[in-house]
Structure formats: C-alpha cells, structure tokens
ZAFI-368976 format. One record per atom (N, C-alpha, C): atom name; residue number from 1; residue in three letters; x, y, z. Coordinates in steps of 0.1 Angstrom, whole numbers, padded with zeros to 4 digits. Example, Ala and Ser with C-alpha at 12.3 -4.5 7.8 and 13.67 -1.06 7.14 Angstrom:
2
site a = N k = 1 r = ALA x = 0132 y = -0057 z = 0078
site a = CA k = 1 r = ALA x = 0123 y = -0045 z = 0078
site a = C k = 1 r = ALA x = 0132 y = -0033 z = 0078
site a = N k = 2 r = SER x = 0128 y = -0022 z = 0071
site a = CA k = 2 r = SER x = 0137 y = -0011 z = 0071
site a = C k = 2 r = SER x = 0129 y = 0000 z = 0079
//
This chain:
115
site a = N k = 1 r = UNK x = 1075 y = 1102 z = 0964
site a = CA k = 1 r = UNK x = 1087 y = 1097 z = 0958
site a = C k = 1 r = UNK x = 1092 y = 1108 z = 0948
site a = N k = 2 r = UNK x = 1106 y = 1111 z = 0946
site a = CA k = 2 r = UNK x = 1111 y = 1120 z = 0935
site a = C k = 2 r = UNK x = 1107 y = 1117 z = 0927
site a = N k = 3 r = UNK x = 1108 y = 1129 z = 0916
site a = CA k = 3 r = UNK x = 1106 y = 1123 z = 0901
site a = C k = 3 r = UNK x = 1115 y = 1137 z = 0899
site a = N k = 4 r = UNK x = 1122 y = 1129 z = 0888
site a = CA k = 4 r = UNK x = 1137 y = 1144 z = 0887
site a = C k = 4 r = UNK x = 1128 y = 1146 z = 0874
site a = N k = 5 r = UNK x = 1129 y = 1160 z = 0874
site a = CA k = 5 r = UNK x = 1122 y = 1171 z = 0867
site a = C k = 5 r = UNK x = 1128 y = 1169 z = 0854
site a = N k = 6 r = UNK x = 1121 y = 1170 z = 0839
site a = CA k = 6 r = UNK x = 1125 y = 1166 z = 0822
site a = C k = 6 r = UNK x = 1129 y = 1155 z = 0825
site a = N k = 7 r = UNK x = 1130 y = 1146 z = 0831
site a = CA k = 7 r = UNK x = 1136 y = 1136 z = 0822
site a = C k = 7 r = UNK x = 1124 y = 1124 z = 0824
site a = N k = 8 r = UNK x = 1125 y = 1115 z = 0816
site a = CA k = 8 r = UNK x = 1111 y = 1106 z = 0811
site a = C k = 8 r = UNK x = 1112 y = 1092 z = 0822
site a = N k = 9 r = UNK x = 1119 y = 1092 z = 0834
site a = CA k = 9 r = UNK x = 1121 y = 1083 z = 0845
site a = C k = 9 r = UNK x = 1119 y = 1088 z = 0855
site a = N k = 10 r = UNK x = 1117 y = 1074 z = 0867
site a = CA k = 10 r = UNK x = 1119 y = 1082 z = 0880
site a = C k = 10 r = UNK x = 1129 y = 1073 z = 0890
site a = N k = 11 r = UNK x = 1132 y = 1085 z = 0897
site a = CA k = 11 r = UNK x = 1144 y = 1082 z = 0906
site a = C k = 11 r = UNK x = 1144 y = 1063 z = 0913
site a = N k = 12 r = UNK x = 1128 y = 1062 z = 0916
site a = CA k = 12 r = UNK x = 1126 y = 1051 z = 0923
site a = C k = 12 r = UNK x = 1114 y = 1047 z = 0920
site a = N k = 13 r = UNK x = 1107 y = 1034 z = 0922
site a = CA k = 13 r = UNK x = 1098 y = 1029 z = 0921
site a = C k = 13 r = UNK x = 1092 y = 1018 z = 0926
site a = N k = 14 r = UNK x = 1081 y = 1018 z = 0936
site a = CA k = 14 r = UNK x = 1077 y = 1006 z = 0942
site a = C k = 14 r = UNK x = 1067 y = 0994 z = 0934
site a = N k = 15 r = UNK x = 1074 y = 0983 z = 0934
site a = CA k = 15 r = UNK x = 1065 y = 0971 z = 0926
site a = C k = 15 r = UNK x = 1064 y = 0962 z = 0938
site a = N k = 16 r = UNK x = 1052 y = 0960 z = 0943
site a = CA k = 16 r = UNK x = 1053 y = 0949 z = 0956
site a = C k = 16 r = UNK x = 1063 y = 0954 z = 0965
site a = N k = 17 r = UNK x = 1069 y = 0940 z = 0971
site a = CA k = 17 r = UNK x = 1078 y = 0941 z = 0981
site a = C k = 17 r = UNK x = 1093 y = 0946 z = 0973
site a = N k = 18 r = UNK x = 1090 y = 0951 z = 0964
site a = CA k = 18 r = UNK x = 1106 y = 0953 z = 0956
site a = C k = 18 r = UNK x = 1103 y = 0974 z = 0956
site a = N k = 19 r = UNK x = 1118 y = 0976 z = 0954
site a = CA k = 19 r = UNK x = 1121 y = 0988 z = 0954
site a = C k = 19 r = UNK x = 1134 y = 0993 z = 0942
site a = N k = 20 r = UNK x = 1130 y = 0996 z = 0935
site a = CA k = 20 r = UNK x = 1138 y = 0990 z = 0924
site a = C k = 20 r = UNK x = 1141 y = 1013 z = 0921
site a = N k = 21 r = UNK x = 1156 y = 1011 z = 0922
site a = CA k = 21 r = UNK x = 1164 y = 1028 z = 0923
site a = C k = 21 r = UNK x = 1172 y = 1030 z = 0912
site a = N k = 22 r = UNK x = 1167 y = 1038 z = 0905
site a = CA k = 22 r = UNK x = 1178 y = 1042 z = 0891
site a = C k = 22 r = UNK x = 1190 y = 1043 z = 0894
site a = N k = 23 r = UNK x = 1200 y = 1043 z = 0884
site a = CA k = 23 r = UNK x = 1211 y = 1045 z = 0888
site a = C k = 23 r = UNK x = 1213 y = 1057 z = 0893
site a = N k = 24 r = UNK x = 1223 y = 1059 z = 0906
site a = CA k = 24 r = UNK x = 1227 y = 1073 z = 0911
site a = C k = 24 r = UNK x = 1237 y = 1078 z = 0908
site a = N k = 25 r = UNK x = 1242 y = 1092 z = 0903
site a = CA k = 25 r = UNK x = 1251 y = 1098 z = 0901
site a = C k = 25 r = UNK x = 1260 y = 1101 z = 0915
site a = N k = 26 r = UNK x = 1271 y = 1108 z = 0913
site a = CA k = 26 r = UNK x = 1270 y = 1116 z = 0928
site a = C k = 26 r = UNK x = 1268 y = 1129 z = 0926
site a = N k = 27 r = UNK x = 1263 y = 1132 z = 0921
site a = CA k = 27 r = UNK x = 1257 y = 1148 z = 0921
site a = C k = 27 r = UNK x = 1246 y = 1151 z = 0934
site a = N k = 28 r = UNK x = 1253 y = 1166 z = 0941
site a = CA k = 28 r = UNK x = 1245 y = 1170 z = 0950
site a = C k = 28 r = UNK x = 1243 y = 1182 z = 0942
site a = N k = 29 r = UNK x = 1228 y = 1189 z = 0945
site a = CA k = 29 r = UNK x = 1222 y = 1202 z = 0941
site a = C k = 29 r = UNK x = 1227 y = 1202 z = 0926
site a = N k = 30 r = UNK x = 1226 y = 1189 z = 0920
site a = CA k = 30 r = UNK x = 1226 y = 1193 z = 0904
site a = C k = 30 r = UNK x = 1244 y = 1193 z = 0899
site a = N k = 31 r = UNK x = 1253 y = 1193 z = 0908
site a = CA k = 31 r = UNK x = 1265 y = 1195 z = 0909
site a = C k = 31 r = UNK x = 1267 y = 1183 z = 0909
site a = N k = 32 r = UNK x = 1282 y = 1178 z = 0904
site a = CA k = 32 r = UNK x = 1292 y = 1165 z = 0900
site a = C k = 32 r = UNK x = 1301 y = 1165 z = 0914
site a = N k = 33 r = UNK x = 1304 y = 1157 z = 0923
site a = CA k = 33 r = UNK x = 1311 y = 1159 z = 0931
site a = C k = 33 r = UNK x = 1328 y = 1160 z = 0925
site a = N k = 34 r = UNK x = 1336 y = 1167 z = 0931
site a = CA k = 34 r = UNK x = 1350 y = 1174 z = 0926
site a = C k = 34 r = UNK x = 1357 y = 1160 z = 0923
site a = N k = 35 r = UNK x = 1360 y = 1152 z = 0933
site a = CA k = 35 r = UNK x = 1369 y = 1141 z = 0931
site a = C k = 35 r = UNK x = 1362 y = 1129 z = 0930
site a = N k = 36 r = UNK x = 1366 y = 1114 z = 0930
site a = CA k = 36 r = UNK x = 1363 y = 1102 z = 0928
site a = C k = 36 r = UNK x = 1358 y = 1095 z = 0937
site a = N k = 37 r = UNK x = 1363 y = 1103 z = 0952
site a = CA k = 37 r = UNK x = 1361 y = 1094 z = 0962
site a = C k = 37 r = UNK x = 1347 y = 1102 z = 0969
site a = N k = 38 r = UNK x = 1348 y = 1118 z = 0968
site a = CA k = 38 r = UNK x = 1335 y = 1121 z = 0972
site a = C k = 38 r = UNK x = 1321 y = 1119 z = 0959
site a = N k = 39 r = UNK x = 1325 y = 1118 z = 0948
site a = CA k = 39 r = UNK x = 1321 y = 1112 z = 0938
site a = C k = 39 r = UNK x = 1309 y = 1104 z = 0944
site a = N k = 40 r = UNK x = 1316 y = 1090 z = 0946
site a = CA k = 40 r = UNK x = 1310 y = 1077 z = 0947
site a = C k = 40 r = UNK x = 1303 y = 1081 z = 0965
site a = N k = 41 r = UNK x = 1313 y = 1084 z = 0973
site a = CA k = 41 r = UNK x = 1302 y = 1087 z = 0988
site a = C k = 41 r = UNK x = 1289 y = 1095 z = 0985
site a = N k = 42 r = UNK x = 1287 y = 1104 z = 0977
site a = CA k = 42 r = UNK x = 1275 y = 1107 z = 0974
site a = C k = 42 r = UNK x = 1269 y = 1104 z = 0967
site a = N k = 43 r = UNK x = 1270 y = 1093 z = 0957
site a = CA k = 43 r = UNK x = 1263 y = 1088 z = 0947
site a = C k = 43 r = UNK x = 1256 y = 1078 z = 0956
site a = N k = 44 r = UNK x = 1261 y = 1072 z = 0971
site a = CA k = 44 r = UNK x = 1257 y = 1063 z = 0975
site a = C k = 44 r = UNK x = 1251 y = 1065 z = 0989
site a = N k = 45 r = UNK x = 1249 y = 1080 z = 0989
site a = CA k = 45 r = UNK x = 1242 y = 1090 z = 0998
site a = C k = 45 r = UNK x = 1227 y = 1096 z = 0989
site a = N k = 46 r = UNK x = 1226 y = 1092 z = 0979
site a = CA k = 46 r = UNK x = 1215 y = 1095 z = 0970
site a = C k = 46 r = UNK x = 1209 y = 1083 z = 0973
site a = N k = 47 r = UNK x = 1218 y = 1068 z = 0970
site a = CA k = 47 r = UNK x = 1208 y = 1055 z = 0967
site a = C k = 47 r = UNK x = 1199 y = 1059 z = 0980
site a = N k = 48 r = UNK x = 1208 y = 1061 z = 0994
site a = CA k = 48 r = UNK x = 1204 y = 1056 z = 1004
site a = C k = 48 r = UNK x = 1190 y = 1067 z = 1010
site a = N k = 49 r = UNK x = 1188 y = 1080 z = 1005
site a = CA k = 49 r = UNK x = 1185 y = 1088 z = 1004
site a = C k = 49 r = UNK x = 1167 y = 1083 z = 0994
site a = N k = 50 r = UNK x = 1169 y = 1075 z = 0983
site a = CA k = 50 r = UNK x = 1156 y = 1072 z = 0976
site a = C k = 50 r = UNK x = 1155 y = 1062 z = 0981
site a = N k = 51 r = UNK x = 1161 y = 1050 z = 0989
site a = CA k = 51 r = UNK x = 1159 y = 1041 z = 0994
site a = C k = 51 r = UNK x = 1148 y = 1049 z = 1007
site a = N k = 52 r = UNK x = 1153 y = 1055 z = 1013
site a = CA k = 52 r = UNK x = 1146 y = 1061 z = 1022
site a = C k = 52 r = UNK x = 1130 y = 1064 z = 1024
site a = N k = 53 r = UNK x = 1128 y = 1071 z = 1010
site a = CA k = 53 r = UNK x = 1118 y = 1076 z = 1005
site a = C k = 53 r = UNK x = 1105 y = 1066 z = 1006
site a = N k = 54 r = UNK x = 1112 y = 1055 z = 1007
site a = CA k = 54 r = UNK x = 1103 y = 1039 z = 1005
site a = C k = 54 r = UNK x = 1103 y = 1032 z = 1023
site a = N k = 55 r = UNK x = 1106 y = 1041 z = 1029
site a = CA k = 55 r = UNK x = 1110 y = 1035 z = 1042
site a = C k = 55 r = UNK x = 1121 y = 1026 z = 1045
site a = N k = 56 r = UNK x = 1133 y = 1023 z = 1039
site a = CA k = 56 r = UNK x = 1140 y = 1015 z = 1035
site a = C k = 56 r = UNK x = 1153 y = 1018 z = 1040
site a = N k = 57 r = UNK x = 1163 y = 1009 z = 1042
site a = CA k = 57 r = UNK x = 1175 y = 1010 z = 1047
site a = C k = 57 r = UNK x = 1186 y = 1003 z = 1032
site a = N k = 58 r = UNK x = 1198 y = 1005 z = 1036
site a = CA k = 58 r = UNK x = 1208 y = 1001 z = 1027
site a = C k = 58 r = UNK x = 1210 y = 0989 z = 1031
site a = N k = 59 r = UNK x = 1203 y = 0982 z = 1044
site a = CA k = 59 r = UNK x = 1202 y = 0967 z = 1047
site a = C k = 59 r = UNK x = 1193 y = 0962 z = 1036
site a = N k = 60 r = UNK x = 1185 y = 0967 z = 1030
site a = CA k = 60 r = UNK x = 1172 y = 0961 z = 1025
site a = C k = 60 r = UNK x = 1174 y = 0955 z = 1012
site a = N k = 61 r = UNK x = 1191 y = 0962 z = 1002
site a = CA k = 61 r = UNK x = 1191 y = 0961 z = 0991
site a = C k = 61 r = UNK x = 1199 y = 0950 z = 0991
site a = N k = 62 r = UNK x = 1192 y = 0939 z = 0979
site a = CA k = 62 r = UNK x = 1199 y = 0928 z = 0977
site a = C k = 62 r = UNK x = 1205 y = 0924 z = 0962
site a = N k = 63 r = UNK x = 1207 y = 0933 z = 0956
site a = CA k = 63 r = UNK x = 1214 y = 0936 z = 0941
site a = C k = 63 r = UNK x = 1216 y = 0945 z = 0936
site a = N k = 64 r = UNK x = 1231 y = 0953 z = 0930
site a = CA k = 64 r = UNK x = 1233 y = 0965 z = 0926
site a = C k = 64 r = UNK x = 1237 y = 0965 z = 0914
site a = N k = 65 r = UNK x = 1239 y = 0969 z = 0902
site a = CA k = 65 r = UNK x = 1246 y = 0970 z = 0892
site a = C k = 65 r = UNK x = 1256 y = 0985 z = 0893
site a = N k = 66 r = UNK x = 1269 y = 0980 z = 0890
site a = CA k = 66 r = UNK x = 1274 y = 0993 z = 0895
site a = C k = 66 r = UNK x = 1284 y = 0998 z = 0878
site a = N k = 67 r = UNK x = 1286 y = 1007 z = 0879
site a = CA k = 67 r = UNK x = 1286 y = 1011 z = 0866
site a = C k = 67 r = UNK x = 1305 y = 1021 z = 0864
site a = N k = 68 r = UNK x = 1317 y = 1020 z = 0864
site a = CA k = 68 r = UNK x = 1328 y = 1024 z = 0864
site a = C k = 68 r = UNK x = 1329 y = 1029 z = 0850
site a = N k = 69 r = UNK x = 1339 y = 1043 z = 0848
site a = CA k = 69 r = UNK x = 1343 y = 1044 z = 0837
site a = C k = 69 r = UNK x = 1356 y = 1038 z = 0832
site a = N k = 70 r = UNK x = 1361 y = 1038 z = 0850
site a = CA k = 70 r = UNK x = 1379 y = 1031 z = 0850
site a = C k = 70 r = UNK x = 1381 y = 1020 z = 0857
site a = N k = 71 r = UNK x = 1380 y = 1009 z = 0854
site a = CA k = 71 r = UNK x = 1383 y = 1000 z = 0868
site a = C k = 71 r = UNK x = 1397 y = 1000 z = 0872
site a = N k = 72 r = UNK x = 1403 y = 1012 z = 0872
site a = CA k = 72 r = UNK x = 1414 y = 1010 z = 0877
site a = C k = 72 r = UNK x = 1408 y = 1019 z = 0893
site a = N k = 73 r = UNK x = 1396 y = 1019 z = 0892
site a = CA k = 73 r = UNK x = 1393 y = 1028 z = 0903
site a = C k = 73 r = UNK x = 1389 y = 1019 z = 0914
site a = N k = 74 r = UNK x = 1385 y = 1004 z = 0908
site a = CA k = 74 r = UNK x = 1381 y = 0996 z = 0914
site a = C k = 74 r = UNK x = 1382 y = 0995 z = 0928
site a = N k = 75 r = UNK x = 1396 y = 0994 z = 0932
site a = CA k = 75 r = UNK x = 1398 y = 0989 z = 0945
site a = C k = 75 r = UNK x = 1392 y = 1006 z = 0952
site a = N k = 76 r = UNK x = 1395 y = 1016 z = 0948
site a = CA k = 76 r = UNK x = 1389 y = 1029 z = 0960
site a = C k = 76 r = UNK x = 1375 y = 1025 z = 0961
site a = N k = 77 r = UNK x = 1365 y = 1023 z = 0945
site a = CA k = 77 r = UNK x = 1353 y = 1021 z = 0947
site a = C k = 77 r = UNK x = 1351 y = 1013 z = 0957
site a = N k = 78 r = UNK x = 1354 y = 1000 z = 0953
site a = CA k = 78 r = UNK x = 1348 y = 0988 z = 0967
site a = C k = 78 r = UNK x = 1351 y = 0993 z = 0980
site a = N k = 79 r = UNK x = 1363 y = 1002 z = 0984
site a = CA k = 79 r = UNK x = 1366 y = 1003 z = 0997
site a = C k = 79 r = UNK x = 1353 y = 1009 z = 1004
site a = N k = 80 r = UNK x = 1346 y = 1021 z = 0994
site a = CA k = 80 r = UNK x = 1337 y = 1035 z = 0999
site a = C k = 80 r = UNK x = 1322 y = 1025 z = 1001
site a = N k = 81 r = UNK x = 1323 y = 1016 z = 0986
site a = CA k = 81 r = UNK x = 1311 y = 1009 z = 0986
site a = C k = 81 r = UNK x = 1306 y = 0999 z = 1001
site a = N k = 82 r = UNK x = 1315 y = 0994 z = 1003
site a = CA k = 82 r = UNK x = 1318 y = 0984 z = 1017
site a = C k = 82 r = UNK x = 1311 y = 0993 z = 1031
site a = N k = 83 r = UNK x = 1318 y = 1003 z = 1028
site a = CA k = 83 r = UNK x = 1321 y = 1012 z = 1042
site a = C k = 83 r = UNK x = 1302 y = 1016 z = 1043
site a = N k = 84 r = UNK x = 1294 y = 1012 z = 1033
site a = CA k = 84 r = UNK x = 1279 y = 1021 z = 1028
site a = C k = 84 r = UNK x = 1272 y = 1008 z = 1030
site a = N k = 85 r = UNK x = 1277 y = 0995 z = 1030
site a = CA k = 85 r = UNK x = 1262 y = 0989 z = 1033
site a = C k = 85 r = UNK x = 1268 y = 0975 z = 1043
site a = N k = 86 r = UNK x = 1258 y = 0975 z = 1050
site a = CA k = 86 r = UNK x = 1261 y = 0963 z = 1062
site a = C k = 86 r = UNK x = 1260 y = 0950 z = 1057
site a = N k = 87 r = UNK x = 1268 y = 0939 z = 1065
site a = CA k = 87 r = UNK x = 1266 y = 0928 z = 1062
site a = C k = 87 r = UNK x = 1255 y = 0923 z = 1065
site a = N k = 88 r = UNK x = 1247 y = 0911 z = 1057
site a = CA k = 88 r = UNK x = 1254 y = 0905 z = 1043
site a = C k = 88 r = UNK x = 1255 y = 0918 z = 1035
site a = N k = 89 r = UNK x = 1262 y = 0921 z = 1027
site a = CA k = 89 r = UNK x = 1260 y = 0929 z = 1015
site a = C k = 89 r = UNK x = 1256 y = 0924 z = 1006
site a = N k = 90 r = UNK x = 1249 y = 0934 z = 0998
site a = CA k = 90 r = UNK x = 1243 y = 0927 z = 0984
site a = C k = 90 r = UNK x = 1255 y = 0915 z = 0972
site a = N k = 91 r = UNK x = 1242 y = 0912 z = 0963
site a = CA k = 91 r = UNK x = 1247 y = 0905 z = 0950
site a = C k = 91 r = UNK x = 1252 y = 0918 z = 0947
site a = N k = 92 r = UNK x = 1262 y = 0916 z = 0932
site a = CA k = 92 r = UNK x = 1269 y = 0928 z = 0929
site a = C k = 92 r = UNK x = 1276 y = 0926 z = 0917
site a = N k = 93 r = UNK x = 1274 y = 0938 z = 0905
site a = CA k = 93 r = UNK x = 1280 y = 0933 z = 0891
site a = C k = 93 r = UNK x = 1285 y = 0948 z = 0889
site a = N k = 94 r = UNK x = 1299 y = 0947 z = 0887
site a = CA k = 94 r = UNK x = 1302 y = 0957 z = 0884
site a = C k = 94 r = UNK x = 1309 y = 0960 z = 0867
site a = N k = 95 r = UNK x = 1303 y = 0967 z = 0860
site a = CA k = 95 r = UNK x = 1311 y = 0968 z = 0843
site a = C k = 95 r = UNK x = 1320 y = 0982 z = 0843
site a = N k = 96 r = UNK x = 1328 y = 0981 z = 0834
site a = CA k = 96 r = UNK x = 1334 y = 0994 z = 0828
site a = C k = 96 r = UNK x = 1323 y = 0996 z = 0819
site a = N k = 97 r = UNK x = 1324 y = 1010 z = 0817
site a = CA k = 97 r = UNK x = 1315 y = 1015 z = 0808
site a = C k = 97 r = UNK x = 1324 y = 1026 z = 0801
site a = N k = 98 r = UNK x = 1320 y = 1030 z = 0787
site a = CA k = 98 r = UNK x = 1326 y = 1041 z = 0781
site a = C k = 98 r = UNK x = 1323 y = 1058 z = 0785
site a = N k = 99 r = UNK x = 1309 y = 1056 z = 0791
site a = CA k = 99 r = UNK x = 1305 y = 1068 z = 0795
site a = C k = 99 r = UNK x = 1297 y = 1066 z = 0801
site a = N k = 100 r = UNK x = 1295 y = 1077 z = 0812
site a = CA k = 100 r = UNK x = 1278 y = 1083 z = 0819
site a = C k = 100 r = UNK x = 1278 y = 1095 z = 0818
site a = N k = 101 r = UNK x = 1265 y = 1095 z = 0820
site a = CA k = 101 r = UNK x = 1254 y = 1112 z = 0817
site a = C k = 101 r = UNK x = 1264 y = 1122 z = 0828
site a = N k = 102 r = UNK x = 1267 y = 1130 z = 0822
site a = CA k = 102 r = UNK x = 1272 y = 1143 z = 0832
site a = C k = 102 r = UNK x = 1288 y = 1143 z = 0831
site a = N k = 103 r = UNK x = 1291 y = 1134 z = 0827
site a = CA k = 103 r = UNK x = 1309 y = 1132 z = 0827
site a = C k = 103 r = UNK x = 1311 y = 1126 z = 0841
site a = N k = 104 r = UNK x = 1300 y = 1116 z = 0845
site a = CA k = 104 r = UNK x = 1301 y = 1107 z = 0858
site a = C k = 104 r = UNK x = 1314 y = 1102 z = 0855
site a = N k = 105 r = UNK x = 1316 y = 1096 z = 0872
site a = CA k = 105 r = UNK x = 1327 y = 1086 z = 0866
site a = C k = 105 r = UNK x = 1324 y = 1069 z = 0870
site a = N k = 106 r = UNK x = 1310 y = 1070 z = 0883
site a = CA k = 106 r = UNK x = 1303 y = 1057 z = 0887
site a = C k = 106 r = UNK x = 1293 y = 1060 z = 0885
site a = N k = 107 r = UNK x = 1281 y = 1051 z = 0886
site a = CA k = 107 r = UNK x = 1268 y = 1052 z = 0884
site a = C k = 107 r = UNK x = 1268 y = 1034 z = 0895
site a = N k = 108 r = UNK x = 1252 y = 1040 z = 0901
site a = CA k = 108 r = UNK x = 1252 y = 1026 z = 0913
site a = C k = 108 r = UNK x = 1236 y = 1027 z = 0911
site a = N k = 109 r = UNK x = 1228 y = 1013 z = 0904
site a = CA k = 109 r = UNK x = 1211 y = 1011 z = 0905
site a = C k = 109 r = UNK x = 1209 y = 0999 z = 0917
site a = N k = 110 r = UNK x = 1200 y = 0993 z = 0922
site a = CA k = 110 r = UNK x = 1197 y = 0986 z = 0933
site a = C k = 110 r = UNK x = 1186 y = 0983 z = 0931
site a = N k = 111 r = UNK x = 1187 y = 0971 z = 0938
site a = CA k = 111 r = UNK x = 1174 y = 0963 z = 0934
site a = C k = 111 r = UNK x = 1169 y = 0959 z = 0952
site a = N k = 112 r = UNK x = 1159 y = 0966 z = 0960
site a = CA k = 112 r = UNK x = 1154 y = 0965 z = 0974
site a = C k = 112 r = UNK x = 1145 y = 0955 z = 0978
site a = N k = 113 r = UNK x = 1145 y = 0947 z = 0991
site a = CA k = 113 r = UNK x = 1133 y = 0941 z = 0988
site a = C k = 113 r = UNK x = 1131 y = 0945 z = 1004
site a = N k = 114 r = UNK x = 1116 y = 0942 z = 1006
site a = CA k = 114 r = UNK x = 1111 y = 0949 z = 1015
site a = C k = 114 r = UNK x = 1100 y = 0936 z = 1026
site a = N k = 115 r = UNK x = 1103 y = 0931 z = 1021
site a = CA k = 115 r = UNK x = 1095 y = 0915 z = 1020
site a = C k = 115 r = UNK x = 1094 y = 0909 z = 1039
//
C-alpha cells in the first residue's frame, strides 16, 4: 500500500472487509491539476488507483465525503463524479469548505467494503 512520504498518514488502509481512502487531491506527480474539471477527474483517478491497491473497484465504495471549496462548482463536480462510479453509487455528503492542503479546490475520502 502507499504511504506518501512526511506526512504522519496513509493514503489507504485495510480494517476487515473495509477499505477506508484518505482524502484525494487531484494532484498527479506531486502537481495540482490546471483546471477544475481535470482537477476533480484525477482526484478521482487517485481514489480509484488506492482503491486498486486493495484489489478493489470504484463499485466497491459505499460512502464518500467529498469536500468543495465553491459549491458553485457543484453541478461540474457531480457531472465528473457520476461519470467515475457505477450504479448503485455510493452514500454521499458533500460540504463547502474554506480550504484544502495545496490550494485544492475538491478533496474526495471513501469508505470500501469488500465483504
């Protein structure tokens, strides 16, 4: 499993039949993706990516907390989010938030079960 280098977490972690994934930025190779919409497609190319690591599909996750700086972004977010995971899709709570680490502008954690 990853463990992102300094910092005192890890990317993912198995408890039983649960698969429980930090929140994901969209940062590839350490980099912020340019716009909002590749943003969020690779923040949600990371979940699916430590989902992976666990043998796991983006079918498997049954709760996300998702994390906006703008919900005026809302409706792009849900379109990208939709297009990322099959039906049923997960439970789902989404907040505005004043900030994320990096000058994000979403952040997406999941909760897997493997059961």
């Amino acid at each position: 499993m990853s463990n992102l280098t300094g910092l005192p977490y890890r990317a993912s972690v198995a408890a039983g039949e649960w698969v429980v994934v930090s929140g994901q930025l969209g940062l590839r190779d350490g980099v912020l993706a340019a716009d909002f919409v590749d943003e969020v497609d690779q923040l949600l190319a990371n979940l699916a990516a430590q989902l992976a690591e666990h043998g796991l599909g983006m079918e498997h996750v049954v709760k996300t907390t998702c994390f906006l700086i703008d919900l005026g972004q809302f409706a792009v977010f849900n379109e990208r989010y939709a297009s990322a995971f099959p039906e049923p899709r997960p439970a789902r709570s989404t907040i505005q938030v004043a900030g994320l680490p990096l000058g994000a502008n979403a952040e997406v954690e999941a909760w897997a079960y493997r059961g």
